[in-house]
N, C-alpha and C positions, 0 to 999 in steps of 0.2 A: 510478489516476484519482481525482479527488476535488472535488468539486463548493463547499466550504465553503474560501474563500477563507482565514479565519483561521490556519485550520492551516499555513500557507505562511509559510516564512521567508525566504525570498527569490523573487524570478520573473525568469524568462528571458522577458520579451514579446517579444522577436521569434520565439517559435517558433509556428507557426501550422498548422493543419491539422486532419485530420478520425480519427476512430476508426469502424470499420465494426463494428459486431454482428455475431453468426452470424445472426439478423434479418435482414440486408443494412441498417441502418437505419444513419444517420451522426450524429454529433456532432462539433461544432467543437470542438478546441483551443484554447486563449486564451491560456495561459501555461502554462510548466514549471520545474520547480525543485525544494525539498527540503522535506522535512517532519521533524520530529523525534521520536520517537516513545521511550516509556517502553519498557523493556524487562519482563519477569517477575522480574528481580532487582533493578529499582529503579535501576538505570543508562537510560541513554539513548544513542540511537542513528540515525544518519541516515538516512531513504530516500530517495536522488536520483532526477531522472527523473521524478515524477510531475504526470504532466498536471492542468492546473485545467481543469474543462468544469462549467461554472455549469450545467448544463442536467441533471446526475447528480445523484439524490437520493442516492443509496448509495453511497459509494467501493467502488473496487475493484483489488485487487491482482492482477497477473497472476503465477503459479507461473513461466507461460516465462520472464518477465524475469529471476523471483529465481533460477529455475535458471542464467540466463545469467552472471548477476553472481556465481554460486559458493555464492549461500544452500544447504541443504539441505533436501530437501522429505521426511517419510517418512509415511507412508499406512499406516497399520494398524485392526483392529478399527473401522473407523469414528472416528478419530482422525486428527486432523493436524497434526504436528507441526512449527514451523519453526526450524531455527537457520542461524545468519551463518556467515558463512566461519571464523569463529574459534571454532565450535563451541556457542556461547552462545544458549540459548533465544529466540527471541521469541515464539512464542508454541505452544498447546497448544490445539485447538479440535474438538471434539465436534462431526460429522452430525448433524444435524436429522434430523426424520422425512422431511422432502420432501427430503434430499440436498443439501442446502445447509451450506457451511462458514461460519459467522458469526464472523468474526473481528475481535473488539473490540481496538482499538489505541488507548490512549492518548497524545494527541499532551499537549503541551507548548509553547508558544514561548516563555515566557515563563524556561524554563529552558534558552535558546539558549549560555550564556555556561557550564555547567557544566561 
């Protein structure tokens, strides 16, 4: 999910709908589509699927989805590691004190065409 319109390199508007919180709290869907994102080796790489909800301050990736689509997730020492189906890093990201994974992903649109 991601609330910052720019990051979108294309949108699906007719996809429309809500996301529930463990909160029970709702948010609208407005569009879906892709986002491009730098990789740790300086390649770049798609995430499809992600909702636009202008109403999120903080994006957010779901682990179930990347599991679903074949990512690899691994969980060690308070580390979290992810790579793509082809085995290639995206990213490496340190627990906080409060248990929170903060995963900085640089997007790009502007390098759609590499």
């Amino acid at each position: 999910m991601c609330g910052d319109k720019d990051k979108f390199i294309e949108f699906d508007e007719a996809i429309r709908g809500n996301v529930t919180f463990t909160s029970h709290s709702k948010v609208s869907i407005k569009e879906k589509y892709m986002i491009l994102i730098k990789l740790k080796d300086g390649s770049y790489q798609f995430i499809g699927d992600v909702y636009y909800i202008p109403t999120v301050k903080s994006n957010m990736l779901s682990l179930g989805q990347l599991l679903k689509k074949e990512y690899e997730i691994k969980m060690k020492d308070r580390i979290l590691t992810l790579l793509d189906i082809k085995k290639a890093m995206i990213a490496k990201v340190d627990m906080t004190k409060n248990r929170m994974l903060l995963l900085n992903i640089e997007t790009d649109v502007s390098q759609m065409h590499v």
